[in-house]
One Martini backbone bead per residue (centre of mass of N, CA, C, O) as a GRO file, in nm:
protein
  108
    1UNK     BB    1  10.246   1.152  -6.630
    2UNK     BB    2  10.114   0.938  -6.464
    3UNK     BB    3   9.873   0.724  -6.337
    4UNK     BB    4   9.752   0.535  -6.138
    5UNK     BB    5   9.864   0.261  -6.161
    6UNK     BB    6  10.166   0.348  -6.130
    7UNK     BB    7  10.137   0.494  -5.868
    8UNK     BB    8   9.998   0.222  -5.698
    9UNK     BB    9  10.295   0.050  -5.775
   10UNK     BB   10  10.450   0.263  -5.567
   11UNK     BB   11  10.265   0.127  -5.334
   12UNK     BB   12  10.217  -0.025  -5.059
   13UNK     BB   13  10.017  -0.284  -5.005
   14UNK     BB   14   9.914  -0.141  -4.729
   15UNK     BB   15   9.862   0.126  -4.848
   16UNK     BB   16   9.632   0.007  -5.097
   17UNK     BB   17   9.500  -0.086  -4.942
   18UNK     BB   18   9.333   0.091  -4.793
   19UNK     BB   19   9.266   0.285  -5.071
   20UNK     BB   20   9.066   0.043  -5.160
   21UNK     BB   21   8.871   0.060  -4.892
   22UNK     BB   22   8.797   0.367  -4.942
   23UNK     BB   23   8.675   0.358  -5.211
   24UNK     BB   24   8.450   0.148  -5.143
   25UNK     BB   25   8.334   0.334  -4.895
   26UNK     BB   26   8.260   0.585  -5.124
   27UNK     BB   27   8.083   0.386  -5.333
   28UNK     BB   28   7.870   0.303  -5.107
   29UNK     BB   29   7.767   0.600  -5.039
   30UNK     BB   30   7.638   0.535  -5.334
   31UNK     BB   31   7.320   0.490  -5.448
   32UNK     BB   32   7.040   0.345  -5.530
   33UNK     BB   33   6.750   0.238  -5.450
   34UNK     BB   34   6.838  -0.042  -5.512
   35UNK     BB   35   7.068  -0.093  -5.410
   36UNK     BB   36   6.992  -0.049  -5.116
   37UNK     BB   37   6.814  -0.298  -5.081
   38UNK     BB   38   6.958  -0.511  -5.184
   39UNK     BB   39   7.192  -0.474  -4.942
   40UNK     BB   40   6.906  -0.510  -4.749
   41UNK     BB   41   6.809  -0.767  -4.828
   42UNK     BB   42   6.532  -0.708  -5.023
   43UNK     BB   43   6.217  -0.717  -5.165
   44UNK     BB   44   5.996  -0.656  -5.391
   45UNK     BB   45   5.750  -0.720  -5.210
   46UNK     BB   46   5.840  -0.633  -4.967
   47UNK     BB   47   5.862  -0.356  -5.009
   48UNK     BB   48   5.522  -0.343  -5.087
   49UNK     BB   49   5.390  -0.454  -4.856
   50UNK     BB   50   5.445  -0.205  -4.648
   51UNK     BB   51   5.387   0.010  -4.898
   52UNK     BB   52   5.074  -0.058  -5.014
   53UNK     BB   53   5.180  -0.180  -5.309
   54UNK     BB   54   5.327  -0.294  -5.567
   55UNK     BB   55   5.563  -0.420  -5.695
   56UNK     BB   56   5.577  -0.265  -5.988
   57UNK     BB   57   5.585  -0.022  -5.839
   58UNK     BB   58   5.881  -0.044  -5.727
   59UNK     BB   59   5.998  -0.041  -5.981
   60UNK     BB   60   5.919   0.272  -6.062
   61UNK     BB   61   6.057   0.372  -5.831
   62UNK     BB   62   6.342   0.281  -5.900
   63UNK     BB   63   6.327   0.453  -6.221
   64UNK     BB   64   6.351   0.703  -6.100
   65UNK     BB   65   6.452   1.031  -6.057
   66UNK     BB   66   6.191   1.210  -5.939
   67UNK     BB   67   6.124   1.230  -5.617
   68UNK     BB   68   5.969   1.264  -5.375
   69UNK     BB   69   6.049   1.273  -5.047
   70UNK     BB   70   5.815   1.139  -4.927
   71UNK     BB   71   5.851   0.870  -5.099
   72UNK     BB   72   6.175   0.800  -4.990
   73UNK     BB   73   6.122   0.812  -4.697
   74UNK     BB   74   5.903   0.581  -4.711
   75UNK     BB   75   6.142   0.352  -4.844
   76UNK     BB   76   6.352   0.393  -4.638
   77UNK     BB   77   6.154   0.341  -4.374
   78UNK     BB   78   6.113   0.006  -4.507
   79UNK     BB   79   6.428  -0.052  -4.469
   80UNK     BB   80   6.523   0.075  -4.178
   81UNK     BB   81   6.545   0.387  -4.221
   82UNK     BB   82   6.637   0.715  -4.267
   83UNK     BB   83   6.623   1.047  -4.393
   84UNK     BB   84   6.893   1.270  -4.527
   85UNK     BB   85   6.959   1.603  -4.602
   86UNK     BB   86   7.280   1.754  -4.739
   87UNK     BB   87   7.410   2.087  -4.762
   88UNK     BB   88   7.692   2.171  -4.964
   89UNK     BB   89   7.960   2.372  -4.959
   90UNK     BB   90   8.274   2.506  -4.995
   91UNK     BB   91   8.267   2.747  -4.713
   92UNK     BB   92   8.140   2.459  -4.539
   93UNK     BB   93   8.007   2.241  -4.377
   94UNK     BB   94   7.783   2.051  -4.346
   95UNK     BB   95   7.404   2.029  -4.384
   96UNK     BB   96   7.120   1.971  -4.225
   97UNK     BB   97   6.809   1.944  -4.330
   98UNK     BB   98   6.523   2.008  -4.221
   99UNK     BB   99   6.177   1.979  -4.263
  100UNK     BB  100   6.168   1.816  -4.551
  101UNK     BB  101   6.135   1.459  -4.487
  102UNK     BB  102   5.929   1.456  -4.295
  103UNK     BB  103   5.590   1.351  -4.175
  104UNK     BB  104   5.567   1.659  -4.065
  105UNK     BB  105   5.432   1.915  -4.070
  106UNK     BB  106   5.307   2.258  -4.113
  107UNK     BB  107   5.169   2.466  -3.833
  108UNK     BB  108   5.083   2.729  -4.015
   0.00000   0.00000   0.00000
């Protein structure tokens, strides 16, 4: 059996850059929230202040692990992004799931 390694050696520079590049670009659409801001350029302070809350707060925030949604969506829309829940199953495309991370109540 090879190595990934030794696989890498037999492939042309051309298409390991290719696949070095897709690796990239694999790694980089998992984040923590702390690496997307830092990626999106934005300090603590800078996005305390947006979120009406301390530095401090969003330091605990960025160390959590278990946050609520409605708190995700106010740090990503903090950031100038919007948040979508992705549903994937082995037996078909992947679903955003709807009506769970939005600012918008449930009418009932």
């Amino acid at each position: 059996m090879k190595t990934i390694n030794q696989k890498m050696k037999t492939v042309s520079a051309r298409r390991r850059k290719k696949i070095e590049a897709r690796a990239s670009s694999l790694i980089a659409e998992e984040m923590t929230l702390q690496e997307l801001r830092r990626a999106r350029k934005i300090t603590q302070v800078r996005l305390a202040k947006t979120l009406g809350i301390s530095q401090d707060g969003v330091s605990r925030l960025e160390k959590r692990s278990d946050l609520l949604l409605s708190t995700m969506r106010k740090s990503v829309e903090a950031m100038g992004g919007n948040l979508s829940l992705v549903v994937e199953f082995p037996d078909r495309k992947p679903v955003i799931l709807s009506g769970i991370a939005t600012g918008e109540t449930d009418p009932a």
